[in-house]
N, C-alpha and C positions, 0 to 999 in steps of 0.2 A: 476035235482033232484037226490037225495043221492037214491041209491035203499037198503031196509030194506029186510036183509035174518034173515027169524026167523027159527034157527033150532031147529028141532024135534026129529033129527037122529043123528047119531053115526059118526063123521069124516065128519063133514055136507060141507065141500068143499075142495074135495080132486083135484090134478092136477099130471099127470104119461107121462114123458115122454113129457110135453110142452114147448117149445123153443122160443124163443121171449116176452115170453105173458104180460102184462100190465096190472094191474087190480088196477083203480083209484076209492077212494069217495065211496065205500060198508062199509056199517054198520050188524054186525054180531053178531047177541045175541045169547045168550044160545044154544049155542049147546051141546050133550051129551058127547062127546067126545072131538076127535080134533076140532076147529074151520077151520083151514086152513091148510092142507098138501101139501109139493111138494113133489115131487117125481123123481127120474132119467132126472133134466130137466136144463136147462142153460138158462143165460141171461132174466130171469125173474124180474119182478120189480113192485110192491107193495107200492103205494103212497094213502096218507091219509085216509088210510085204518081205522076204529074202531072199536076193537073186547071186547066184554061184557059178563060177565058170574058173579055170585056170588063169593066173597071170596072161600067159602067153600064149592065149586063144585070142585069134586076131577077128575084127568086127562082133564080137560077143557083147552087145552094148546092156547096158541093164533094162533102162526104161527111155525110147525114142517117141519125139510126140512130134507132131508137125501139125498143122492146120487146126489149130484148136483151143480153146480158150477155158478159163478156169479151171485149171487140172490143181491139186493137191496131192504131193509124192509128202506120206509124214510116217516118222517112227521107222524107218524100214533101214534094211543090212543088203547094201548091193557092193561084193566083190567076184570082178570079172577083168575080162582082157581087154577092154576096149571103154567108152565112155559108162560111166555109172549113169550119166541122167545126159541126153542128147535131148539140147531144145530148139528146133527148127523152124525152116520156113512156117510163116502163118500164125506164129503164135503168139498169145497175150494173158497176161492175169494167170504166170505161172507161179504157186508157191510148193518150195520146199523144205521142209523142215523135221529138224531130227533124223536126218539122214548121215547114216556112218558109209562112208566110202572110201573102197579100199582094197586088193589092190584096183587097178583101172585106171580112166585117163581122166578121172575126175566129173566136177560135173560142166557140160560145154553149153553154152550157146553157139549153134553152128556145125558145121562151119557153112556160112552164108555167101550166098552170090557167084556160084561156080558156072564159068562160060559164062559169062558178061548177064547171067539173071538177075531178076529183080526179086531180093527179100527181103523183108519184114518179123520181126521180134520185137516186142516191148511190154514192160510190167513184169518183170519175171525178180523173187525174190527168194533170195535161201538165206536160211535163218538159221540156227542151231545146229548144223551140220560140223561132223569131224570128219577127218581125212587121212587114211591109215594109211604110209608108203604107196601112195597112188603116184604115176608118172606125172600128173597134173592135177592142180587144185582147183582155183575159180579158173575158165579159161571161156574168153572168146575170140573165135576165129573165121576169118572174113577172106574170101578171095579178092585178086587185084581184079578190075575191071568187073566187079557188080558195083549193083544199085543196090539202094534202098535203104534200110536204115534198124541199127539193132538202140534200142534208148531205154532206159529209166529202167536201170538193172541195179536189182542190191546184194550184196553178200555181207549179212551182220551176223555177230559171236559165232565166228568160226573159231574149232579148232586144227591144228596144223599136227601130225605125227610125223615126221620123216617123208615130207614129202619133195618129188622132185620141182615142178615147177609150181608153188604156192598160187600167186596171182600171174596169170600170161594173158595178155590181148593180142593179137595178133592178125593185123589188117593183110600180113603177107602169105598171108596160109594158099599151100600151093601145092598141086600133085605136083612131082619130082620128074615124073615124065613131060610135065610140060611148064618144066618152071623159066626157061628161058622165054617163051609167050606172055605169062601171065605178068612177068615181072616189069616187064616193057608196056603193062597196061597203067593209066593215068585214074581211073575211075576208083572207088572202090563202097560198099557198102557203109554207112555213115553210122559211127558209135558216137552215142552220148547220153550225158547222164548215168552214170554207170559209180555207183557208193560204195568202198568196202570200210567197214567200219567194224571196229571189237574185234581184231583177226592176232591170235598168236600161235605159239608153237615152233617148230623147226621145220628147217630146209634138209632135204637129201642134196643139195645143188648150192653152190657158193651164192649165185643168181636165183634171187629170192623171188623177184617184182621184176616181168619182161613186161616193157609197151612198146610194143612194134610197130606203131602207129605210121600210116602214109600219106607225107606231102603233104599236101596243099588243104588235103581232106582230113588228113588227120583226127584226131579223138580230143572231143571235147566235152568239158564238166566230169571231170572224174573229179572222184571227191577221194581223198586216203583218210581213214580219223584213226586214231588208237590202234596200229600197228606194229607187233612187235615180234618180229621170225629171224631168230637165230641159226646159224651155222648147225646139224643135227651133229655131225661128224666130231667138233670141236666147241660147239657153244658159245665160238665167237660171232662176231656181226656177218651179216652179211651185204650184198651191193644187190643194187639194181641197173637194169638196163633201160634207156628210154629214150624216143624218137617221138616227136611231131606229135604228143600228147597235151594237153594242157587241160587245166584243172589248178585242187590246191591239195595241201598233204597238212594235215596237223600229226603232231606226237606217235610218227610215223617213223620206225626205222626197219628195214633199210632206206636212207634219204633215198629220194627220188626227183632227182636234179630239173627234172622239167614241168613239174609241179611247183609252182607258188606256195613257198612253206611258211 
């Protein structure tokens, strides 16, 4: 029998520092905050797991990981208000797979570097994930003025439902209260290496593929292969937005002007 955690509290199942661990077939509604935190922990692994929250429960994330290395998120149903799978500071050797997400903000790396920190992500790979009317799909997000460096990130056979923002990188991610500071910073955490490859489906959004990439630092080796996200609305094509990215795009549409096609 599935065991039903009904949360009440704030960060309603956190893990600090656990090694091995295994947590199969939990169903996890409403929580007020996090649903599922790791923390400082390796070789953790998370199979058909289903986490439930309303659209429009704000920070209700599904599964946040920071400081930790070889996690496996596979087979599992996370629809919530905030990110499905948040991958953070410290982390490496993340896979994802078979994960349907939806609604929520997708699954993120980030967002990295906030108040001039230094952070680190790399290895992190989602593989056979779909994406049901999520407000975002692949998304990484990086404040102006960090350090550090997010690299060698894949997103292969995805599928696309009516989603809003398919693929977003976004080096200018910014609290709103202080975006006139951050935006005047010259620094910012370093993307690269970053593959989406086998991705189709529809857009909720005309703007299929944002790269918001900045300056001088910009985002490089992106790779686009076998892309193909249409208009949800109308079924026609859609466009991409792109800054200070570079990389290359094969049999990629929406074109992506600042990629080498």
């Amino acid at each position: 029998m599935h065991e039903l955690l009904i949360c009440l509290i704030e960060q309603a199942l956190y893990f600090d520092n656990c090694n091995n661990l295994h947590l199969s077939g939990t169903r996890h509604l409403n929580s007020a905050r996090n649903h599922i935190s790791i923390h400082d922990s390796t070789n953790t692994k998370f199979f058909n797991v289903t986490i439930t929250a309303p659209q429009d429960s704000p920070n209700t994330d599904g599964i946040d990981i920071s400081q930790s290395s070889y996690i496996l998120i596979q087979n599992s149903i996370i629809a919530t208000g905030d990110d499905c799978v948040a991958i953070n500071n410290g982390t490496s050797n993340i896979n994802i797979t078979g994960v349907t997400c939806g609604p929520g903000h997708g699954i993120s790396v980030g967002s990295l570097g906030a108040k001039g920190s230094y952070a680190v992500v790399e290895q992190v790979h989602v593989y056979n994930c779909t994406f049901k009317g999520s407000d975002n799909g692949m998304r990484i997000k990086t404040w102006p003025g960090g350090f550090g460096y997010a690299r060698k990130i894949s997103f292969e056979h995805i599928i696309l439902e009516d989603t809003k923002n398919p693929i977003i990188i976004d080096q200018n991610y910014v609290d709103k209260l202080d975006e006139d500071n951050n935006n005047n910073q010259r620094s910012a955490v370093q993307i690269s290496g970053v593959t989406y490859r086998y991705v189709k489906g529809t857009s909720d959004s005309k703007t299929a593929i944002i790269l918001n990439c900045r300056g001088k630092v910009g985002c490089t080796d992106i790779i686009m292969d076998a892309i193909n996200i249409t208009y949800a609305s109308s079924g026609s094509a859609t466009q991409s937005s792109c800054s200070d990215a570079h990389g290359e795009a094969f049999s990629t549409s929406p074109y992506v002007s600042c990629l080498s096609q």
